[in-house]
C-alpha angles and dihedrals in degrees: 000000000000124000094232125049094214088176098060085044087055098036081047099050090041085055112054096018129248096278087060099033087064091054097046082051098054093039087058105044076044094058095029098053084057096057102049089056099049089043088076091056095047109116103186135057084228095061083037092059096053092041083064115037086059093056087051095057093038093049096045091046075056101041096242100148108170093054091042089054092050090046091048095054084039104051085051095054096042081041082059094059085263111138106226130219111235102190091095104043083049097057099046086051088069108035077061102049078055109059094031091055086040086053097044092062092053111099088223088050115128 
């Protein structure tokens, strides 16, 4: 699996336009950022479910796979009563900030 969906991203942009795609870009770093940070903070499975669950939907409206992915096995262990480690969710959120933001500012980019 990539990391990046850069099909949604294109299928994304084509739909509401690059005015609003920026927007949309910028709406969800800005809550997503949110939610990673607080994520370390989060004290019950339960907190830790709808944090998730959040990122998952955020990161597939994005095309960001590999996090959705993370957030979806997650979001079923922490939904079971099983406290998550975030470390790893954490870190792949921003190894794919990265290289979206990186491939955004290609030229060639979606």
């Amino acid at each position: 699996m990539t990391m990046i969906d850069w099909n949604r991203v294109g299928d994304l942009r084509s739909e509401i336009g690059d005015d609003s795609f920026v927007e949309v870009v910028e709406i969800f770093l800005e809550e997503a950022d949110e939610v990673t940070n607080r994520m370390l903070r989060l004290t019950t499975s339960a907190a830790q479910a709808q944090a998730l669950h959040f990122l998952k939907g955020a990161a597939l409206n994005l095309g960001f796979e590999d996090l959705a992915d993370l957030c979806q096995a997650g979001e079923h262990r922490a939904a079971r009563g099983v406290m998550i480690e975030p470390d790893p969710i954490l870190a792949c959120y921003q190894a794919s900030k990265t290289a979206f933001l990186t491939s955004l500012q290609r030229p060639s980019a979606a």
